[in-house]
C-alpha positions as CSV (number, residue, x, y, z in Angstrom):
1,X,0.0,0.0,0.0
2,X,0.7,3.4,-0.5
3,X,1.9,5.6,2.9
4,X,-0.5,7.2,4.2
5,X,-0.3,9.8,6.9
6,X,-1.8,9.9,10.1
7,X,-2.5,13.2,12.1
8,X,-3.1,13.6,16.3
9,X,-2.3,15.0,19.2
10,X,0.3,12.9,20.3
11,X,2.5,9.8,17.9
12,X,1.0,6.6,20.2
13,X,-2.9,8.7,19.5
14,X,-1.6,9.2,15.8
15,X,-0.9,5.1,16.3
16,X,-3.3,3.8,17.2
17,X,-5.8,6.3,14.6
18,X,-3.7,4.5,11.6
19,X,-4.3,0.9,13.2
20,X,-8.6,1.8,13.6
21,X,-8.0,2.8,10.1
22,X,-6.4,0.0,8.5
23,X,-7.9,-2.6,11.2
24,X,-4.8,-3.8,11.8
25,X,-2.8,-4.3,15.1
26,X,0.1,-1.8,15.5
27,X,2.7,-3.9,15.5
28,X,2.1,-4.7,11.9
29,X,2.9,-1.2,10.8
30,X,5.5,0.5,10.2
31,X,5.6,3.8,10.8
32,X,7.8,7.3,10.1
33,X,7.1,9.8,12.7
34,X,7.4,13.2,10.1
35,X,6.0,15.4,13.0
36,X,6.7,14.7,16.6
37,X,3.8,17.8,17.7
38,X,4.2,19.9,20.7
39,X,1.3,21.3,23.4
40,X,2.5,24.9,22.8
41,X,2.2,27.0,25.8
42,X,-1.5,27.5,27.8
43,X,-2.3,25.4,24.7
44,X,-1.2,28.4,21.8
45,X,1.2,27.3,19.1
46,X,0.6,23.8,19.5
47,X,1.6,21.3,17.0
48,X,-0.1,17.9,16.4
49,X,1.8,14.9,15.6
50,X,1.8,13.3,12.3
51,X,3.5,9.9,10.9
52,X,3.4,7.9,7.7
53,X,2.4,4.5,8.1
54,X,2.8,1.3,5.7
55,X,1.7,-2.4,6.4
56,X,4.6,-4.7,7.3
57,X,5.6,-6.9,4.2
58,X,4.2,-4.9,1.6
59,X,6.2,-3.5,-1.4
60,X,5.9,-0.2,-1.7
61,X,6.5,0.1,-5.8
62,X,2.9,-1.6,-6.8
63,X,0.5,0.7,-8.9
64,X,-1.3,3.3,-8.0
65,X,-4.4,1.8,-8.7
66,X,-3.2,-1.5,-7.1
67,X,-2.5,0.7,-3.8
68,X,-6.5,2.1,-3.7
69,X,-7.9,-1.3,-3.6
70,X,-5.8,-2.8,-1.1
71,X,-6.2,0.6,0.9
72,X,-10.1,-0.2,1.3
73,X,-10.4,-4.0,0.6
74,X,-8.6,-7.0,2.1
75,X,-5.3,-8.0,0.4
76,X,-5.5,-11.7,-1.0
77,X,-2.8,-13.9,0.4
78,X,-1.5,-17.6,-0.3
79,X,-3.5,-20.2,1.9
80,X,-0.1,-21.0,3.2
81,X,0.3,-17.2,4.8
82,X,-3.2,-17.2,6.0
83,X,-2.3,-20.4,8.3
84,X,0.5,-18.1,9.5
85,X,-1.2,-14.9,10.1
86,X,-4.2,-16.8,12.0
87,X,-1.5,-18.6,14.2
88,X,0.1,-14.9,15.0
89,X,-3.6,-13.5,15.5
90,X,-4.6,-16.2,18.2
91,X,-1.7,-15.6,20.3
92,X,-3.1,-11.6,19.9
93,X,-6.9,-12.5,20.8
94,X,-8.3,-11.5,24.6
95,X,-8.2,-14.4,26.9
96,X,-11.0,-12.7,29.2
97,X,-12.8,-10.1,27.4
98,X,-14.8,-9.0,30.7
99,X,-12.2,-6.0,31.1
100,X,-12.7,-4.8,27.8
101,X,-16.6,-4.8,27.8
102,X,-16.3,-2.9,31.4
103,X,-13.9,0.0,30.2
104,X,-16.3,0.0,26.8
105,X,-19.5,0.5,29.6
106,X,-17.6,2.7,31.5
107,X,-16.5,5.3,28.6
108,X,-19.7,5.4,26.9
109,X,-22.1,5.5,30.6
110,X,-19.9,9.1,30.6
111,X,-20.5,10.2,27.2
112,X,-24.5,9.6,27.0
113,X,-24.5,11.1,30.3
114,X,-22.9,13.8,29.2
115,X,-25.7,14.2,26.4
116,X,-28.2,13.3,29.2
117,X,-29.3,10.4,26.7
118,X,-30.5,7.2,28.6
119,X,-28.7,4.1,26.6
120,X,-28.9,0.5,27.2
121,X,-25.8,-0.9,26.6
122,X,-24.8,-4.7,25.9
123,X,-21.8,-6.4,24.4
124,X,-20.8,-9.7,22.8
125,X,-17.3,-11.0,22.3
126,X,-16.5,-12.0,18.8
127,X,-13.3,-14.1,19.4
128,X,-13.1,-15.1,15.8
129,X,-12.0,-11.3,14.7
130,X,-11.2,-10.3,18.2
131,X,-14.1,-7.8,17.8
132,X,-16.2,-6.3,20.6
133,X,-20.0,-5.6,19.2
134,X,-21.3,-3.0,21.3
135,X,-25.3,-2.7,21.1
136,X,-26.8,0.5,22.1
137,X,-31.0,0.7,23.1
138,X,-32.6,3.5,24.1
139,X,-35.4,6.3,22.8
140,X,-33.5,8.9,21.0
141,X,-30.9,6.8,18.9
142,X,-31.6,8.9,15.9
143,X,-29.1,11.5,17.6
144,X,-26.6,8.5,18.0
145,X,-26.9,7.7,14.6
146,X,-26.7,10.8,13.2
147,X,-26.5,12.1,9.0
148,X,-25.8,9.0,7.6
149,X,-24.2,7.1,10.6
150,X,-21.4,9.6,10.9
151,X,-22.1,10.5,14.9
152,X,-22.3,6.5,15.6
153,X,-18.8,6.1,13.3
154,X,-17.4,9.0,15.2
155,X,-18.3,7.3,18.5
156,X,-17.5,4.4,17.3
157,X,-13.7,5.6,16.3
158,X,-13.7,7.3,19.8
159,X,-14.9,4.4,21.9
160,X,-11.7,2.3,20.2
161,X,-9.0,4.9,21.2
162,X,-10.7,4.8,24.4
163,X,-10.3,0.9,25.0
164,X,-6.9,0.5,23.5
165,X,-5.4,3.0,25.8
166,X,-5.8,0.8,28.7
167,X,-5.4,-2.8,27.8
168,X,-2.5,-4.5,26.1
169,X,-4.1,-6.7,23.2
170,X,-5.2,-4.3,20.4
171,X,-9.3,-5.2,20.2
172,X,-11.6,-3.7,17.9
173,X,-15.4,-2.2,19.0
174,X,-17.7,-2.0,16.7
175,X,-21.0,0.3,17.8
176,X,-24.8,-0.4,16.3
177,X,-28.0,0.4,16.7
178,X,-31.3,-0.6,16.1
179,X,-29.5,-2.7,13.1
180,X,-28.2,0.4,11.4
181,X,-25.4,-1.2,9.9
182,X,-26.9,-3.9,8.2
183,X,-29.5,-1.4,6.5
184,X,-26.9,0.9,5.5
185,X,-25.0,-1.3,3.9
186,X,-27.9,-2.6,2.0
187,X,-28.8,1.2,0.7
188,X,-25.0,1.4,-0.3
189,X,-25.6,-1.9,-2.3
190,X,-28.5,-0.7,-4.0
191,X,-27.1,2.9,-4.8
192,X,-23.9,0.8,-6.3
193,X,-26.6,-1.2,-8.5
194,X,-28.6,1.7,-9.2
195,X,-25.8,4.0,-10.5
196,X,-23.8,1.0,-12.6
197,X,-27.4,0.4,-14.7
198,X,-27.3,4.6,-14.9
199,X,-23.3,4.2,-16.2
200,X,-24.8,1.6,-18.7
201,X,-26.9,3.3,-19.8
202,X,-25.4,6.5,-20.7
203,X,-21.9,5.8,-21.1
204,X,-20.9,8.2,-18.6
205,X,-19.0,7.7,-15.1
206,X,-20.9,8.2,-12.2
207,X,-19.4,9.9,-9.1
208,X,-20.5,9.1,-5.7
209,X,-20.9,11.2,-2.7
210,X,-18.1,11.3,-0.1
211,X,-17.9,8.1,1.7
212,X,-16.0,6.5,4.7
213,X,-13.6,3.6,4.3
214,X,-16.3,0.7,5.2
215,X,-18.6,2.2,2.9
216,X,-16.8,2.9,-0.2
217,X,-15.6,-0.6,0.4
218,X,-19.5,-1.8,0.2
219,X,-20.0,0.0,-3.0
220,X,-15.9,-1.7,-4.8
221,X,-17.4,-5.3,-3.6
222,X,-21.2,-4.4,-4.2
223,X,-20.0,-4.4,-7.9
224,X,-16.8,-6.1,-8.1
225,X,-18.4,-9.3,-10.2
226,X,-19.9,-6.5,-12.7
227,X,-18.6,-7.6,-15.6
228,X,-19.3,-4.2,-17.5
229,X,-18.5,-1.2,-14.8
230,X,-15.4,-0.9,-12.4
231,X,-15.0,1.3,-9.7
232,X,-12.5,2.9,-8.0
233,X,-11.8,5.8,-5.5
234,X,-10.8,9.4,-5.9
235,X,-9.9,12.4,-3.5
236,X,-8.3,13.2,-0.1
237,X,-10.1,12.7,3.0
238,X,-12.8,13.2,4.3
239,X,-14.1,14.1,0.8
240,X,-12.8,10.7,-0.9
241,X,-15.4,9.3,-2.8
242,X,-16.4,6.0,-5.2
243,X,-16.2,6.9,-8.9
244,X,-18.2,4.3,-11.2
245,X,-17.2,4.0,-14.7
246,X,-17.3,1.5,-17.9
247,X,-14.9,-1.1,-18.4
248,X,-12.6,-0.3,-21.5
């Protein structure tokens, strides 16, 4: 993959933002640190830090094109390196998740309380991807949710900074409500679908609206079997978006 560049207050927050972003575990990055960042005085002329991050392994003179995909879907590797890499992720896997699921409660009891929101909160363990899926209940998840999801993926990002600050295995939370991710990503299937019969159609490339990773990476496998559109993604982020076009 292409290096990408990470931006926070500090290199370990910077850190652990690249590993939530690639859903990897830090220790298979590797990472330049191109700002250290500095708190300034009373908090004026303060610098965040910044570092550019590649995944362990990879080479780093593949095309451009070849980088993007890889960027938002999962590489393909040898059924031989798979046996390896799920060996190496057992050993990384909580033994006795209750710790995780308490500091989970703990931070987000705070931050509804904060919003004086009243939020039923339950948790599963997912030992298969070492994933914490966080439920959330209560009468006013609307403001939870947010303009298409992007309060929930906010807390969502926050509640996994928030976690993996205070235990040693790197875990992943994932936040939902009221089965909000599974309808979203069926509207993103239906928009890809939608928008490669308009491409058909008239011949001209379709631009979609600016997505996060997870969902531009619905739309890329939504139509990867298409046998007459491609997609692939354009910008910087946050504005990054999926651009549809005809196969030449």
């Amino acid at each position: 993959m292409e290096a990408r560049e990470f931006t926070a207050k500090t290199v370990e927050d910077a850190l652990t933002e690249a590993s939530v972003a690639l859903g990897v575990t830090s220790d298979k990055l590797d990472y330049e640190v191109v700002e250290k960042g500095s708190s300034g005085i009373l908090g004026f002329g303060s610098k965040e830090a910044v570092i550019r991050v590649t995944l362990k392994g990879e080479s780093k003179e593949e095309p451009a094109v070849a980088e993007d995909v890889k960027a938002e879907e999962p590489a393909k590797k040898p059924e031989v390196k798979k046996e390896k890499v799920a060996a190496s992720e057992k050993k990384e896997k909580l033994e006795d998740p209750t710790e995780a699921k308490e500091v989970i409660a703990a931070f987000l009891k705070d931050v509804f309380a904060s919003m004086n929101l009243e939020v039923e909160i339950t948790s599963e363990y997912d030992e298969e991807d070492n994933t914490i899926n966080v439920d959330l209940k209560g009468p006013e998840m609307g403001i939870i949710i947010g303009k298409r999801g992007q309060t929930l993926d906010s807390l969502q990002y926050l509640t996994n900074l928030a976690l993996n600050r205070k235990i040693d295995t790197y875990t992943r939370v994932k936040l939902d409500t009221e089965d909000y991710r599974r309808r979203r990503k069926e509207t993103l299937e239906n928009l890809a679908k939608n928008c490669a019969y308009k491409v058909k159609r008239t011949k001209h490339a379709v631009s979609l609206e600016a997505m996060n990773p997870y969902e531009r990476r619905v739309i890329h496998y939504a139509l990867q079997g298409d046998e007459y559109v491609e997609t692939h993604s354009e910008g910087e982020e946050p504005y990054r978006h999926v651009v549809i076009t005809l196969k030449k």
